[in-house]
Backbone as JSON Lines, residues from 0, in Angstrom:
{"i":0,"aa":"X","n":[38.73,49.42,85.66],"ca":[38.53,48.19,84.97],"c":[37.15,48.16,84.32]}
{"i":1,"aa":"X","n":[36.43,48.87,85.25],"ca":[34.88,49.16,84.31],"c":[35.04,49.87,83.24]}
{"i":2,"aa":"X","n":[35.87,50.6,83.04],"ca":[35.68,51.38,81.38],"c":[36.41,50.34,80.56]}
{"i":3,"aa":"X","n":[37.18,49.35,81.0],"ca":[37.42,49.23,79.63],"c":[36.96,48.28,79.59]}
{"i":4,"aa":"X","n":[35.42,47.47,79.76],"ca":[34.78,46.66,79.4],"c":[33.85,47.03,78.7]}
{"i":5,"aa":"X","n":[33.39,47.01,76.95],"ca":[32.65,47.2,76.68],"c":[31.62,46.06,76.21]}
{"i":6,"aa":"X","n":[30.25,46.63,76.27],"ca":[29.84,45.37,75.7],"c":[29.47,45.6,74.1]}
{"i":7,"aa":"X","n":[29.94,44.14,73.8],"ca":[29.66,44.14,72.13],"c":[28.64,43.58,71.61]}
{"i":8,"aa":"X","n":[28.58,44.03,70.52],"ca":[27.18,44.0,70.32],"c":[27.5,42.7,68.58]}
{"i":9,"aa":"X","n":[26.42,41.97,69.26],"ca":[26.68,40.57,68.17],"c":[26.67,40.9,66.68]}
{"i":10,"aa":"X","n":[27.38,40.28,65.85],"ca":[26.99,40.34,64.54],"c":[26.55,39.18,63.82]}
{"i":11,"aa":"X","n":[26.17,37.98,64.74],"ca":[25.85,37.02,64.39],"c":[24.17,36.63,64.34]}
{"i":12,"aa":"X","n":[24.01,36.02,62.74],"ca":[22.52,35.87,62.87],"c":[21.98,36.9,61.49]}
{"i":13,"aa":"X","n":[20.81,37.19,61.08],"ca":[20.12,38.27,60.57],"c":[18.81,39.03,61.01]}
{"i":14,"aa":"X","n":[18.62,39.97,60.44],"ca":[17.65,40.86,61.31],"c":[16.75,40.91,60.77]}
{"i":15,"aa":"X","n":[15.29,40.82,61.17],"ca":[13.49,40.66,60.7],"c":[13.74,41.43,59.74]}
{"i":16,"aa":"X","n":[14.3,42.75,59.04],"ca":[14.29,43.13,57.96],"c":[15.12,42.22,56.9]}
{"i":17,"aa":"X","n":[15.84,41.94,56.99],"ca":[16.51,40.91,55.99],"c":[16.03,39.52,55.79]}
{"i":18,"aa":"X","n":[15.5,38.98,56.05],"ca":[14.55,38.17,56.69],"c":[13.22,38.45,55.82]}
{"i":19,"aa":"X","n":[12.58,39.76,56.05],"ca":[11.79,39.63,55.11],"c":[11.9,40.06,53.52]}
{"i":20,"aa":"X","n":[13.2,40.94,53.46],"ca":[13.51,40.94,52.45],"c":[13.65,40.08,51.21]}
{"i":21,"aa":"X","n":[14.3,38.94,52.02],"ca":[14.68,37.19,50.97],"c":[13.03,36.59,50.77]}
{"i":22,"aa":"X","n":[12.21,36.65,51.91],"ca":[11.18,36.13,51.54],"c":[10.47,36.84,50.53]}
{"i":23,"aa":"X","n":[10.19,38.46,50.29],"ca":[9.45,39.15,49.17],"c":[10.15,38.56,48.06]}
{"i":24,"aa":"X","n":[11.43,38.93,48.03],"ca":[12.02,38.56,46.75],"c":[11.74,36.95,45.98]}
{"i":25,"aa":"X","n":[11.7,35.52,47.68],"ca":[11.52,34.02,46.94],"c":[10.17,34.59,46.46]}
{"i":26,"aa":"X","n":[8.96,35.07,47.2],"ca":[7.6,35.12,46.89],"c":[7.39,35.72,45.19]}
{"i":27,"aa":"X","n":[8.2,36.82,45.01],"ca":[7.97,37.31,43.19],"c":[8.7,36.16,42.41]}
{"i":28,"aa":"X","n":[9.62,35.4,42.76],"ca":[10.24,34.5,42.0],"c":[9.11,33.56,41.72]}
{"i":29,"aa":"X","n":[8.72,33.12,42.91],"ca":[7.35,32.02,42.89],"c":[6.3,32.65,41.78]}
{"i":30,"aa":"X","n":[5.83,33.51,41.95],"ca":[4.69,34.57,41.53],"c":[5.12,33.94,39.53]}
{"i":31,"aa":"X","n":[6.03,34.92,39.75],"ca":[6.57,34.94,38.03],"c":[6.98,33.39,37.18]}
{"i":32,"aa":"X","n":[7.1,32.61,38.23],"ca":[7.17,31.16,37.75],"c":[5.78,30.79,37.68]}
{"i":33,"aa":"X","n":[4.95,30.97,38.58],"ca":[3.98,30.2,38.86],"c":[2.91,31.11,37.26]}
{"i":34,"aa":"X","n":[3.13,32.28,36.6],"ca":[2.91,32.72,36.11],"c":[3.28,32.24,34.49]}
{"i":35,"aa":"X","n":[4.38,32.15,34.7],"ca":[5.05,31.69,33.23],"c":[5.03,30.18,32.35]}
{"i":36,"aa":"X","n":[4.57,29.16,33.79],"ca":[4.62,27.92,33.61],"c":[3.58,27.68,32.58]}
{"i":37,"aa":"X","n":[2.15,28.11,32.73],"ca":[1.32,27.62,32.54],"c":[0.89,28.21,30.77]}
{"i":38,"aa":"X","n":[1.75,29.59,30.45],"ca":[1.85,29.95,29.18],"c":[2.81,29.43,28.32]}
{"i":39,"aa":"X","n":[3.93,28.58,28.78],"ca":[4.96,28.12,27.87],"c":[4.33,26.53,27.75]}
{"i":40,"aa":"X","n":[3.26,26.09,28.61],"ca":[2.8,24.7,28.5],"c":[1.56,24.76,27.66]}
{"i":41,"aa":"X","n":[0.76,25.66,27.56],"ca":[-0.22,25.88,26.23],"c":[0.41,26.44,24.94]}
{"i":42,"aa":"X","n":[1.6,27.25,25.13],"ca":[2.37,27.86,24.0],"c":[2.77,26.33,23.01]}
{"i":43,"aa":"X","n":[3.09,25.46,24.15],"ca":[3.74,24.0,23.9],"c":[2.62,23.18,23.25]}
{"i":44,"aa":"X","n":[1.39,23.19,23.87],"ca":[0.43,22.41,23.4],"c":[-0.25,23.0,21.66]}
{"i":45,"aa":"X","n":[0.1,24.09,22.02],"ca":[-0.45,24.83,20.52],"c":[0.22,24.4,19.54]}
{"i":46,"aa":"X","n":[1.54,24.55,19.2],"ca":[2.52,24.13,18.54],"c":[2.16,22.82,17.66]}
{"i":47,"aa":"X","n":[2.1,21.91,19.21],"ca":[1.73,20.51,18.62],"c":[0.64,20.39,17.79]}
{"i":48,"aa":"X","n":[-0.45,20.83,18.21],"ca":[-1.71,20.39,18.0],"c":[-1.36,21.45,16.48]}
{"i":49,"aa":"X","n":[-0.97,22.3,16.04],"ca":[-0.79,22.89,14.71],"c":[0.04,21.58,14.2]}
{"i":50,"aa":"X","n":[0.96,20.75,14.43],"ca":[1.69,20.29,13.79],"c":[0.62,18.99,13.32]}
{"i":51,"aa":"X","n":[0.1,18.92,14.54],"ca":[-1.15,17.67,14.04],"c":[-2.14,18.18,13.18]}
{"i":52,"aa":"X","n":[-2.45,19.1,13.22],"ca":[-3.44,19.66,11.9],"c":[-2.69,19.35,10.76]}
{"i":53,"aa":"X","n":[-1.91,19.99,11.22],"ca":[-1.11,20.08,9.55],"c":[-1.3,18.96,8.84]}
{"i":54,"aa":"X","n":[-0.8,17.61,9.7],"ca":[-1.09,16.25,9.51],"c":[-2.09,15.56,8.81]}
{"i":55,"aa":"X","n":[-3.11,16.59,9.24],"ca":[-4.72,15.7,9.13],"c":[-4.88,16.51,8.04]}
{"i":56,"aa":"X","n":[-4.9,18.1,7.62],"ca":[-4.72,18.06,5.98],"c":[-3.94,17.4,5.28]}
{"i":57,"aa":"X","n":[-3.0,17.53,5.57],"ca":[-1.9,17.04,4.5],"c":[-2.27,15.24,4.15]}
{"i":58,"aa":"X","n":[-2.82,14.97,5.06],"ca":[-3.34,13.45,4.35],"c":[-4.2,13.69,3.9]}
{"i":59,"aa":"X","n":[-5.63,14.23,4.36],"ca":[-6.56,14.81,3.27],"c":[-6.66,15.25,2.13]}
{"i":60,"aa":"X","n":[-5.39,15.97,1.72],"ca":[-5.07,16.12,0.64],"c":[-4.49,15.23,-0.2]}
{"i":61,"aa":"X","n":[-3.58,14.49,0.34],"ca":[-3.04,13.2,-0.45],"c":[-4.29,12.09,-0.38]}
{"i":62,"aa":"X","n":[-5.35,12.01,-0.04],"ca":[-6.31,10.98,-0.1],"c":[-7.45,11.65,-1.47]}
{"i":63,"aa":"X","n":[-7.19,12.51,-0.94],"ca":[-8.32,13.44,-3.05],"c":[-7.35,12.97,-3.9]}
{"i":64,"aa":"X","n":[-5.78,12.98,-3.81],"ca":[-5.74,13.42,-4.72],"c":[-5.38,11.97,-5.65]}
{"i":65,"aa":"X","n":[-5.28,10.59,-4.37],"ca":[-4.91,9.1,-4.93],"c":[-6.41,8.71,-5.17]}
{"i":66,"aa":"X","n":[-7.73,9.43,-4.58],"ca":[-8.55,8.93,-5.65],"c":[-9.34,9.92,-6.51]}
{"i":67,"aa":"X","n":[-8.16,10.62,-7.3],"ca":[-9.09,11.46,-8.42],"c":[-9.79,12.58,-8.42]}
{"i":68,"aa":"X","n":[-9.35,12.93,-7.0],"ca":[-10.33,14.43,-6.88],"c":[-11.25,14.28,-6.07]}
{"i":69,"aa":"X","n":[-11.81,12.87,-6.08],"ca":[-12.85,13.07,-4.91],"c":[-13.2,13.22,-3.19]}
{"i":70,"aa":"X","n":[-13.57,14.41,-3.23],"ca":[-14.05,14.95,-1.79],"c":[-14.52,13.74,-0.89]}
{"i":71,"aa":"X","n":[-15.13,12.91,-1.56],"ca":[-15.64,12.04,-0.71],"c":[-15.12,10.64,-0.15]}
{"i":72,"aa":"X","n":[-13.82,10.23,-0.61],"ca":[-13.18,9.57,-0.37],"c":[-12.5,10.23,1.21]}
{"i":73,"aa":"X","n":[-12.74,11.14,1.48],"ca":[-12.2,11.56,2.75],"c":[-13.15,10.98,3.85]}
{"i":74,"aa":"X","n":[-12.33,9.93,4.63],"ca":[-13.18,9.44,5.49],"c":[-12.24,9.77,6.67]}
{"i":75,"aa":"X","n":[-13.37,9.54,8.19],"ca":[-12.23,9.35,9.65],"c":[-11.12,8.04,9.59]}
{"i":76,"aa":"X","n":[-11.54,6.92,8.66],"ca":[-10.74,5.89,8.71],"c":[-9.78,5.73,7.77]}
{"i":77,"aa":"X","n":[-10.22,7.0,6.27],"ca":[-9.27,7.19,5.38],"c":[-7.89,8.18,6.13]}
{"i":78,"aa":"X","n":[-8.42,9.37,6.85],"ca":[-7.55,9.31,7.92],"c":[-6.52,8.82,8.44]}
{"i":79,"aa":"X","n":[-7.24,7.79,9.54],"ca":[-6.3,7.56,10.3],"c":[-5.99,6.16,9.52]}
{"i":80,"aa":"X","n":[-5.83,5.5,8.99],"ca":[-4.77,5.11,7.89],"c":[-3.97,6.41,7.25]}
{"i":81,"aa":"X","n":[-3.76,7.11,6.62],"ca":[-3.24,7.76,6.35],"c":[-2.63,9.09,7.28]}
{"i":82,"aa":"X","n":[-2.66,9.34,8.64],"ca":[-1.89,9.72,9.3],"c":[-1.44,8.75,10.73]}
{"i":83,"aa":"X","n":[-2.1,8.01,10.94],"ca":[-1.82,7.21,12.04],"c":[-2.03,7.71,13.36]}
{"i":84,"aa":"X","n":[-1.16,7.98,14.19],"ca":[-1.2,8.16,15.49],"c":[-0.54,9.88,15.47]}
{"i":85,"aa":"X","n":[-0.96,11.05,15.93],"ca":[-0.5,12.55,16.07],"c":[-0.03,11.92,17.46]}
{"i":86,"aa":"X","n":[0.74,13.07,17.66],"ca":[1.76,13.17,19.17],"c":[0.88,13.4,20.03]}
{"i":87,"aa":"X","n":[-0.39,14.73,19.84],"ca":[-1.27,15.35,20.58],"c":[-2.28,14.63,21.01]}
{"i":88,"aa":"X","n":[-3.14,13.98,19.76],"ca":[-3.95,13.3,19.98],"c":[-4.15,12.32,19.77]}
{"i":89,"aa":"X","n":[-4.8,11.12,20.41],"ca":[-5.0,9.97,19.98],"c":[-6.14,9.84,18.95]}
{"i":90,"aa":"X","n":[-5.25,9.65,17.93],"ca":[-6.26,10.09,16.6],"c":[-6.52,8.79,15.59]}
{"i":91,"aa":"X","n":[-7.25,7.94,16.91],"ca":[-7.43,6.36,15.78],"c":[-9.05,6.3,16.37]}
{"i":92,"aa":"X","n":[-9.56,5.38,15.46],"ca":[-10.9,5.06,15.16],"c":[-11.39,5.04,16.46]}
{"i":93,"aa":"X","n":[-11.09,4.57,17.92],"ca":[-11.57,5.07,19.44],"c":[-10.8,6.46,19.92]}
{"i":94,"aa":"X","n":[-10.45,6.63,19.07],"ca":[-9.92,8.05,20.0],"c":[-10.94,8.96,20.68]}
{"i":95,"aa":"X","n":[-9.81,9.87,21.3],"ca":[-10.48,11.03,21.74],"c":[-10.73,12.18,21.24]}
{"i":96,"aa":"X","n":[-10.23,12.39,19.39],"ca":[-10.29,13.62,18.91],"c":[-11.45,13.29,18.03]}
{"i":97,"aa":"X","n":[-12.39,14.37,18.09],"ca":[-13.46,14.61,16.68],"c":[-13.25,14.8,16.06]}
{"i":98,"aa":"X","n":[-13.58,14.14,14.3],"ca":[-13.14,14.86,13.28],"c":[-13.88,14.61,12.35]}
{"i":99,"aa":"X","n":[-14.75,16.2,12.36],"ca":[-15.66,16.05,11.43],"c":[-15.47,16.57,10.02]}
{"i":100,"aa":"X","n":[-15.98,15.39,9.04],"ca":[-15.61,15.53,7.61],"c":[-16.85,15.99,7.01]}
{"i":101,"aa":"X","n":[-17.09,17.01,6.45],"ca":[-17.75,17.74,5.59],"c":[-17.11,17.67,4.03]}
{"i":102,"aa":"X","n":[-17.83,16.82,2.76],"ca":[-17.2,17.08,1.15],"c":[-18.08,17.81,0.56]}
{"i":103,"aa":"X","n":[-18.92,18.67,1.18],"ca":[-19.98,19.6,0.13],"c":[-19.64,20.51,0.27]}
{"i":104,"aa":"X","n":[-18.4,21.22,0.85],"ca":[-18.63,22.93,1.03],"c":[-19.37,23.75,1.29]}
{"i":105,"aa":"X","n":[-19.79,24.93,1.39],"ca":[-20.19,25.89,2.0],"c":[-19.71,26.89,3.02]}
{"i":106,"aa":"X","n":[-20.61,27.05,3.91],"ca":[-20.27,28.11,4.84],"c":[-19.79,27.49,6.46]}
{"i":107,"aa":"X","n":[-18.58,27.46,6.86],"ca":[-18.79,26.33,8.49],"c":[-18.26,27.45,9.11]}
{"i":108,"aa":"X","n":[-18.89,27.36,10.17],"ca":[-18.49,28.3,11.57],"c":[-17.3,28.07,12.47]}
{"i":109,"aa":"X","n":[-16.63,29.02,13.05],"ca":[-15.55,28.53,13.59],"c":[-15.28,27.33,14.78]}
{"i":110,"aa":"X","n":[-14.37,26.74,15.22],"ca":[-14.07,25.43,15.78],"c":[-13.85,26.31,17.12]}
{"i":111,"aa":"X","n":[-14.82,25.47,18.22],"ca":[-14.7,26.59,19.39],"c":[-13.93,25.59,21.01]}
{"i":112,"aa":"X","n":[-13.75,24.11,20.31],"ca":[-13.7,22.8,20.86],"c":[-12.22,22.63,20.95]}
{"i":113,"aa":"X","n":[-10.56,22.39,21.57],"ca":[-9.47,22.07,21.53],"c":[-9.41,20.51,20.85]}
{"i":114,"aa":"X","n":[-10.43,19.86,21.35],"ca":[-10.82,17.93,21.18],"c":[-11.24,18.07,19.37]}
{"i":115,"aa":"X","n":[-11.55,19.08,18.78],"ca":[-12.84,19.06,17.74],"c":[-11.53,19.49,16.62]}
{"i":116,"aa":"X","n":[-11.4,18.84,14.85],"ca":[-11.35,19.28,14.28],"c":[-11.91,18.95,12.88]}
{"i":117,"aa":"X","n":[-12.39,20.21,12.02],"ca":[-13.3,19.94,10.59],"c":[-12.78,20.39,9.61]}
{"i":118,"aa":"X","n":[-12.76,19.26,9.03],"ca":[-12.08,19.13,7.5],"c":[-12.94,19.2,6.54]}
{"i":119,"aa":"X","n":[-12.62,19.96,5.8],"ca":[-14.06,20.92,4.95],"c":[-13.47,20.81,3.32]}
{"i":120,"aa":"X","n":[-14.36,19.93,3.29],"ca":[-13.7,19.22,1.73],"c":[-14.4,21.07,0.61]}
{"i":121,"aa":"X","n":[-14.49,21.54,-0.34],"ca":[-14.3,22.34,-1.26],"c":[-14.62,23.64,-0.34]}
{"i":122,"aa":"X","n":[-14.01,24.2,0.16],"ca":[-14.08,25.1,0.76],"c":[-12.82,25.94,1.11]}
{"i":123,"aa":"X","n":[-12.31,26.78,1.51],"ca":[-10.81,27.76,1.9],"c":[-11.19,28.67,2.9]}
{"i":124,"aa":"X","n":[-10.59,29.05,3.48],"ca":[-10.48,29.62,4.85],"c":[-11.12,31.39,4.48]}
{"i":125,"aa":"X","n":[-11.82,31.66,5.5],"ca":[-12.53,33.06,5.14],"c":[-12.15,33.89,6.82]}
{"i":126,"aa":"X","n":[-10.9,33.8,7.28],"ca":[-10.32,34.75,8.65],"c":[-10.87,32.97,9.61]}
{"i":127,"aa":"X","n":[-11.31,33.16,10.46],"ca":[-11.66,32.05,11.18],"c":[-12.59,31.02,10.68]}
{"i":128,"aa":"X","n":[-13.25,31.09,10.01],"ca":[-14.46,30.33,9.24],"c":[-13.84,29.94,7.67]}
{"i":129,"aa":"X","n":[-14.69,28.83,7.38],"ca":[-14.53,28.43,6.06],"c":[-15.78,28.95,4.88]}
{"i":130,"aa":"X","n":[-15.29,28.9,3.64],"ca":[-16.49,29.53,2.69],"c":[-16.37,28.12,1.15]}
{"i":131,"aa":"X","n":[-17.11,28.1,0.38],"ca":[-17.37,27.28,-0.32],"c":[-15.78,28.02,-1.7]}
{"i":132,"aa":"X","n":[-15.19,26.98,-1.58],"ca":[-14.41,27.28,-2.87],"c":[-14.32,25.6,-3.52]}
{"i":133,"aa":"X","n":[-14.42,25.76,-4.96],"ca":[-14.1,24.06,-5.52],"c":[-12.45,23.74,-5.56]}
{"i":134,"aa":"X","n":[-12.81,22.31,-5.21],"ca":[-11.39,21.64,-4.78],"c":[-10.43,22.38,-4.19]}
{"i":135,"aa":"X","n":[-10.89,22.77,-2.9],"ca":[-10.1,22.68,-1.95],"c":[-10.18,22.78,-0.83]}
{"i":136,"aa":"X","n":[-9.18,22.65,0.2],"ca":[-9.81,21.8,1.85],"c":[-9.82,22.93,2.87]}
{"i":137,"aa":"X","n":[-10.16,23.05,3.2],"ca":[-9.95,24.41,4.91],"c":[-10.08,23.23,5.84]}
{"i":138,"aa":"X","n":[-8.71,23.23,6.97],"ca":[-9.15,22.6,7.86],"c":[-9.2,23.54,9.41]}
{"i":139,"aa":"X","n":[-10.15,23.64,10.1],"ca":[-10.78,24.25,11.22],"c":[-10.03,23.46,12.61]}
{"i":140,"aa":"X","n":[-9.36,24.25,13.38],"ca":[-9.51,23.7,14.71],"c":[-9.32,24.69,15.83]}
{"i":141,"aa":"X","n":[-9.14,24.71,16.91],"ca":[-8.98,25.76,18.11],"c":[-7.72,25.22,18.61]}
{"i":142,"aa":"X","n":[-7.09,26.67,19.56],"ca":[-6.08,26.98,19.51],"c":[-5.96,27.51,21.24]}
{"i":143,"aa":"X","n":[-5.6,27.38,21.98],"ca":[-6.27,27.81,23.8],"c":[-5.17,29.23,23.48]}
{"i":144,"aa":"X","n":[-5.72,29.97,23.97],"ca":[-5.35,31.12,24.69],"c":[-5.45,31.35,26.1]}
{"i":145,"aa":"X","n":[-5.49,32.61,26.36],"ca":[-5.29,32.64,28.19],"c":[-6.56,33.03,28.91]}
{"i":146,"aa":"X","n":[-7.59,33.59,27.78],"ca":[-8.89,33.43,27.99],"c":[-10.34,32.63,27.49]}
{"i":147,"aa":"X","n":[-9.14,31.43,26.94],"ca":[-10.38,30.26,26.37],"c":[-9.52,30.05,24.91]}
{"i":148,"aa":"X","n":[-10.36,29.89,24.3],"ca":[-9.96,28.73,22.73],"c":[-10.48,30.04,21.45]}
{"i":149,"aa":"X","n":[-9.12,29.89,20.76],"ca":[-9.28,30.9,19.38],"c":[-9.52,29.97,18.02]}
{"i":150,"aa":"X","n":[-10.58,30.17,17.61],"ca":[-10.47,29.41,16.35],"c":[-9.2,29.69,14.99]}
{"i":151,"aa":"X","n":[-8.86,29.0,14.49],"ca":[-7.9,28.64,13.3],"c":[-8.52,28.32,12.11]}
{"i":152,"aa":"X","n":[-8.18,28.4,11.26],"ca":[-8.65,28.16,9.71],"c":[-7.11,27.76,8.69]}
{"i":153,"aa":"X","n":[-7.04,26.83,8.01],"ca":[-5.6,26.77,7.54],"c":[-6.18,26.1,6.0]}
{"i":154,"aa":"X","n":[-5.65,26.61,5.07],"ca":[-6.09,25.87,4.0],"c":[-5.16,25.08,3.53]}
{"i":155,"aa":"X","n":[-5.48,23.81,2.52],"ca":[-4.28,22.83,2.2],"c":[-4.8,22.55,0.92]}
C-alpha cells in the first residue's frame, strides 16, 4: 500500500522566477512610459506655442499693413486686439508672455526664453537670429527640447 502512494507535487501558485519575470517586464513598461510621457507633452507644447507665433505674426502683419506700412504701429496692445487670447499663452495686456516689439531692424539675437517672444519689425530670419531687411517681420521665439530651449526664427 506504500508504493502506491505517491506524493504529488503541487501545481498550484507561481514560482520566484515567474514572479520576477512579470515584475522586470511591468518595470520596462513603467521605464518606457515614464520616458515617453514627458516628450509627447513638450512635442504637444511646441506645436501650440508655433501655432501661437504664427498668430502673433500674422496679426503683425495685418496691423502694417491696415496702417500703411508702418512698423510702428505695431504695438503689445495693437496685438492683443488683434489676436486676442492664444491657447498657450495668456497673451493680454497682464499676461504672462513677453513680447518684445522692435520697428528699426537690425541685428537681434536668438530667443533663449519659452515665456519671451520678438517681433522684429524690418528684419527676416538669418538661421536662428534676425538681420535687417526693409518691410519685413522675423518673429523670434524658443522652442524646449530635451536639453533646454532651441531658438526659432519664422518670417511673415
Amino acid at each position: 500500500m506504500l508504493g502506491n502512494m505517491k506524493k504529488s507535487k503541487s501545481e498550484n501558485g507561481f514560482t520566484i522566477i515567474e514572479v520576477m519575470i512579470v515584475l522586470a517586464i511591468a518595470g520596462l513598461i513603467l521605464l518606457i512610459v515614464f520616458l515617453a510621457v514627458p516628450a509627447l507633452q513638450r512635442s504637444s507644447r511646441n506645436s501650440q506655442r508655433k501655432t501661437d507665433v504664427g498668430r502673433i505674426g500674422s496679426a503683425a502683419s495685418t496691423i502694417i499693413s491696415n496702417s500703411n506700412g508702418s512698423m510702428a504701429a505695431i504695438t503689445r496692445a495693437a496685438l492683443v486686439q488683434e489676436v486676442g487670447t492664444t491657447s498657450y499663452y495668456d497673451f493680454s495686456v497682464a499676461g504672462n508672455l513677453v513680447v518684445n516689439i522692435e520697428a528699426s531692424g537690425g541685428t537681434h539675437a536668438a530667443v533663449t526664453s519659452k515665456d519671451v517672444v520678438d517681433v522684429e519689425g524690418n528684419a527676416s530670419c538669418n538661421g536662428t537670429a534676425a538681420q535687417y531687411a526693409s518691410r519685413q517681420i522675423a518673429v523670434l521665439y524658443a522652442v524646449e527640447s530635451g536639453s533646454g530651449t532651441v531658438s526659432v526664427c519664422v518670417d511673415q
